[in-house]
N, C-alpha and C positions, 0 to 999 in steps of 0.2 A: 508598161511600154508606151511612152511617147511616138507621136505620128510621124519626127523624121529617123526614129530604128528602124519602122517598119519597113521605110523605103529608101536604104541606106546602102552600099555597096561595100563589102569588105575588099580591102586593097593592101598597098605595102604597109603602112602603120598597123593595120592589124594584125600582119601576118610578121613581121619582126619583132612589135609585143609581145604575142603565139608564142614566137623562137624563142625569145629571151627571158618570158616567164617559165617557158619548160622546164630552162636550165635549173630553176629553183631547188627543187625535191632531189636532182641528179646529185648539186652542189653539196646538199646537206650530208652525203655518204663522200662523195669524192675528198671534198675540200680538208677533211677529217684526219685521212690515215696521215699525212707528214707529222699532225700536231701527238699523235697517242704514245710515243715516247718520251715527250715530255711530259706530257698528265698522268702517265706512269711513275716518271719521276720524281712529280709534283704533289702528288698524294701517295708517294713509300713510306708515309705511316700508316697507311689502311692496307693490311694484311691481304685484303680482297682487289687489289688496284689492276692486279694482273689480268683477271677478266672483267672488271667492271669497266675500265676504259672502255674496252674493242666491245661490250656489248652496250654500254652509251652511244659510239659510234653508228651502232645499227640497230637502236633501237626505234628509232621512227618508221621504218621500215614493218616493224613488227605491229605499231599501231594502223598504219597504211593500211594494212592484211587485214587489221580486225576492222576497221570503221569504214572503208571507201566504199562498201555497197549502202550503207545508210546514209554517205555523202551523196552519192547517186538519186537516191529516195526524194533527198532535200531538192537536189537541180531540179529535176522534174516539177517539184510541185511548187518553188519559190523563184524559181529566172536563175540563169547562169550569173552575170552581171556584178548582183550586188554580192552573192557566194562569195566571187573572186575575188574583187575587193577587202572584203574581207577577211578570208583567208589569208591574203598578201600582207597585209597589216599585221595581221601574227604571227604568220613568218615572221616577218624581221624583229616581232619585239620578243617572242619566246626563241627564237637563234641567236639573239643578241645577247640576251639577260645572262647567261655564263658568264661573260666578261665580268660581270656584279659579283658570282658568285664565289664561294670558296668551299662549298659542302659538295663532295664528290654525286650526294645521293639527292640533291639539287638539284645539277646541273640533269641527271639522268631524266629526273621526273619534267624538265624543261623539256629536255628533247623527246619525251611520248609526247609533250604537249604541243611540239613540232610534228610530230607526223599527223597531229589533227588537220595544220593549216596544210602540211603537203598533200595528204588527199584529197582535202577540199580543189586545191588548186590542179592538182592532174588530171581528178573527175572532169573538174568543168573547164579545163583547158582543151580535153580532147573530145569534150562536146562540140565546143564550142568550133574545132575544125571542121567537123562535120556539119554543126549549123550553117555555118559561114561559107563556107565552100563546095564545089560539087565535087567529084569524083577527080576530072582532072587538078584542079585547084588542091584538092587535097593531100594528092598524089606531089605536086608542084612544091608543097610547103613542108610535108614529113621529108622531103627527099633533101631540102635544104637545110631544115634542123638535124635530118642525123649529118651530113655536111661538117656544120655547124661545133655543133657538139663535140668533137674532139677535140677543136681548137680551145673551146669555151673551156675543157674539164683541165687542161695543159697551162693554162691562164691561172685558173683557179688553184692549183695546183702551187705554181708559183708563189703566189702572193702570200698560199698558207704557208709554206716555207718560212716566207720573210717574216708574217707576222708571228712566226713561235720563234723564227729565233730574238724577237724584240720580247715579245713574253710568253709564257706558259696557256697564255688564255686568248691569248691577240688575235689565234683563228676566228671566234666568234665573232671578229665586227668585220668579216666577209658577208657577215649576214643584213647588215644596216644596207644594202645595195638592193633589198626589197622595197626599200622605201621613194626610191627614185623608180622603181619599176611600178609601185603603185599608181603614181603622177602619170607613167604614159598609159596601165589601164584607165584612169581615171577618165582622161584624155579622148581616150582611142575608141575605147574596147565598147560597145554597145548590145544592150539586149535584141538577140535574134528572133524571130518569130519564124513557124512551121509556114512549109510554103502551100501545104494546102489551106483551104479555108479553114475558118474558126469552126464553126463547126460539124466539118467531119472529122477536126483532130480530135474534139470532144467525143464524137461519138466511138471514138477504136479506144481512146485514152483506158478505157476499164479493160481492155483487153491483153492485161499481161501477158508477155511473150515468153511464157517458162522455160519452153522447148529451147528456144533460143539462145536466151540468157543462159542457160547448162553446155551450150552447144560452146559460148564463148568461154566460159569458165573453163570449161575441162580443158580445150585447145588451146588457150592462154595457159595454165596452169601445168599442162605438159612440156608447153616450150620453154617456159620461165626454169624448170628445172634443168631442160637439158643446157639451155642458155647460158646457167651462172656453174656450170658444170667445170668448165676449163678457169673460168674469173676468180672460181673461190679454190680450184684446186691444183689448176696450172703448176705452179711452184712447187709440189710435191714429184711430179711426175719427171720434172729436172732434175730431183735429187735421185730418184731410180738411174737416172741415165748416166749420176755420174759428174752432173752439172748443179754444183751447190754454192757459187759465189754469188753474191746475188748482183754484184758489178757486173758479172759476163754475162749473167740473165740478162740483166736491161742491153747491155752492147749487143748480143743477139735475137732479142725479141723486139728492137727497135723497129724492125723494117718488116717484118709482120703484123705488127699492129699498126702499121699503117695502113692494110688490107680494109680494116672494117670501113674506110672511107669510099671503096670499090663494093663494098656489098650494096652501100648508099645508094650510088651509081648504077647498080644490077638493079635494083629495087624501082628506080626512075625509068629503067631501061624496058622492064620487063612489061610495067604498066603503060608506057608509051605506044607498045608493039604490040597491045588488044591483049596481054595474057593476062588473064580474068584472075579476081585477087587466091581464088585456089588456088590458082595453079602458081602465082608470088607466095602463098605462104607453104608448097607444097615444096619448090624450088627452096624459098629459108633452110625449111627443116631435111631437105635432102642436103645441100651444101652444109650445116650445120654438122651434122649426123656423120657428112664423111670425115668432114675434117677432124673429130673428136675420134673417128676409126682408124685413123692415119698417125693421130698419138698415141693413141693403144697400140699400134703396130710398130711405132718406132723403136730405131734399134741405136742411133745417133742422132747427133745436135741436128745433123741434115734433114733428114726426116723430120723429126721435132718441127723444126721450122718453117717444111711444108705443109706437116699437119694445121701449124698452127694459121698461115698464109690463108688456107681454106677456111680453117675455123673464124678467123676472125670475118673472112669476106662473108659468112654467113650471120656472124653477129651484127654485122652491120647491115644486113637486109630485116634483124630480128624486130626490132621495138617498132620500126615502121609498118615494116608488113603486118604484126600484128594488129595494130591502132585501124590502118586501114581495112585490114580485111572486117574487125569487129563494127566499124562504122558500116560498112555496107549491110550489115543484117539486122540495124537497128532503127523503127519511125521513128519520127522525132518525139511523138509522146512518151517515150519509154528509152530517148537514150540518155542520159541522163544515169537512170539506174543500170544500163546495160554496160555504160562505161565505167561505174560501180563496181560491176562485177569484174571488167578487165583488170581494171587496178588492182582489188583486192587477190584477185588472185596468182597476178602478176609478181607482187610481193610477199604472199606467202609461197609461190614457186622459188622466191630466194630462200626463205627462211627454212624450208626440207630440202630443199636440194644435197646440201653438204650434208646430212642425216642419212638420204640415199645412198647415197654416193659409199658413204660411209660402210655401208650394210654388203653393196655388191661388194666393195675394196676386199670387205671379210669371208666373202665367198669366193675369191678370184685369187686372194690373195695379193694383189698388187691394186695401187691405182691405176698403171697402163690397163689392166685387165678390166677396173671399172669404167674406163675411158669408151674401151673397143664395145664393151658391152654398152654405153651411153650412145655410141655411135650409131648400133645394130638399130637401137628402138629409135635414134631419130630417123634414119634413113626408113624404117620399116612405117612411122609416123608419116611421114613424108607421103607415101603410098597412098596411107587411111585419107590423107588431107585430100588427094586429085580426086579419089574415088569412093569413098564415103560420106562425107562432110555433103552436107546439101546448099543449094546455092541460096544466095539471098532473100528474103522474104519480100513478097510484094509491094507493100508497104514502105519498104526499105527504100525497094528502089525509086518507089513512088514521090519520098521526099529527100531522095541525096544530093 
């Protein structure tokens, strides 16, 4: 760390790098679904093409889960800074290299070698808000990313479109737009330093915060399932009701899913008005919980629609509130691996979700009936968070 990081002030360049680097890891799952029927149809001489696409798709996500608490391990002990940079650089050249290649079982092992550079880059992206900013500021930058974000994944969205229908592989050089995102970390992004002295960071530094790090885990790792609860099963629970077109899904779920830009909004609103981030992540997973109770309970499209209206307003309080409630219970010596643990277990909350899900649907018999029961435990979650969940550690608040 050079002497003018130390005495540096994060402003708008950092905090629009912040945004626009997040979108990376999001891009790699989003950008994806338009192209997997034609790489379906591009590899129907491999007998196995029908699940090997959709779980190339999501395989980065699976290495996220296994390595981002040892990406965590690394921030700590080597600087945010040079991590990101680095990671950003492989992003773009392991998301790009598909377009080279032609061996289905290639491209898959390219993309585990993509969720190396996306953990690296989440870990120290959502350190790094927390270095950089205080509570308000933090508040100020997640609330504009999740904003953000929906416009960004509708973008991204498009262009993959275009580029598969120019060719079968053309999605991958959505990925060469890391590289121009490297230049403005290069630019911008600066190593932080703890704001207490040298050393009494050193002296708490050996002081793993176990209790903690388990405290984030488990609560990440409960919401992340009930979270991709409707994302990975939505579409099923339309066909219960009778609605299997998937043209009238999108015509009727268009103006619900524009909710999650209002949970944003709750999210901004809640923390402006002193409600302390329990009771922001206690409020998530109540709002979450109903609305996933309200599609268990529907009986028409109408219904559906309000279940959904609420669900999304609460997925859009979800990845924020989470980041920030986990930043507040972590010193600076130890966040690093504390955001470690949020990642990883934020993404393996993807990867059992649909497993669960799977197991109630078989004791309920329906997935409405897995929905209303997904609903019960968040709304009952919700509870644990006001009134269980302890508040921040000293420490925490010592350097936020």
């Amino acid at each position: 760390m050079n002497a003018s990081s130390a005495t540096r002030t994060p402003g708008l360049p950092q905090g629009l790098t912040v945004i626009i680097a997040g979108f990376l890891p999001i891009m790699a799952i989003v950008s994806m679904f338009p192209a997997v029927p034609a790489m379906i149809q591009h590899f129907s001489a491999d007998p196995n093409a029908g699940w090997k696409v959709p779980a190339m798709v999501s395989a980065p996500g699976l290495t996220i889960a296994l390595v981002a608490l040892f990406v965590g391990m690394l921030v700590d002990r080597f600087g945010r800074r040079k991590l990101l940079l680095i990671s950003t650089l492989f992003y773009g050249f392991f998301g790009a290299v598909p377009f080279l290649l032609e061996s289905l079982d290639a491209i898959y092992a390219s993309r585990l070698l993509l969720g190396l550079s996306e953990a690296a880059i989440l870990t120290t992206l959502n350190t790094l808000i927390a270095d950089y900013w205080d509570e308000r500021g933090r508040r100020n930058w997640l609330t504009l990313q999740g904003l953000i974000g929906p416009g960004l994944s509708s973008l991204m969205i498009f262009f993959a479109g275009t580029l598969t229908a120019w060719r079968w592989n053309g999605i991958f050089l959505l990925y060469l737009v890391a590289f121009p995102i490297f230049l403005a970390m290069l630019r911008y992004m600066y190593e932080p330093r703890s704001e207490r002295p040298v050393a009494a960071a050193a002296a708490t530094a050996g002081a793993t915060p176990w209790r903690v790090f388990a405290t984030i885990g488990g609560v990440t790792l409960f919401s992340s399932i009930l979270y991709y609860v409707f994302i990975i099963n939505g579409g099923l629970v339309w066909q219960e009701l009778g609605v299997s077109d998937p043209g009238k899904i999108g015509r009727i779920t268009a103006l619900p899913s524009l909710f999650v830009l209002l949970g944003a909004v709750i999210y901004w609103l809640l923390g402006r008005n002193g409600v302390s981030s329990r009771g922001q992540l206690s409020a998530f997973l109540a709002t979450l919980g109903a609305g996933l109770a309200i599609i268990g309970l529907a009986t028409d499209w109408r219904m559906m629609v309000l279940g959904m209206a609420v669900q999304q307003t609460g997925a859009g309080m979800g990845v924020v509130t989470l980041i920030y409630w986990a930043q507040g219970q972590l010193p600076y010596a130890h966040r690093g691996r504390g955001m470690g643990v949020w990642t990883a277990c934020f993404f393996f909350g993807q990867f059992v979700s649909p497993l669960i899900v799977s197991i109630v649907r078989a004791q309920t018999g329906t997935m409405q009936g897995a929905f209303l029961v997904a609903g019960i435990v968040g709304i009952a979650g919700a509870v644990a968070a006001l009134f269980i969940i302890g508040r921040p550690a000293a420490a925490a608040r010592a350097t936020a």
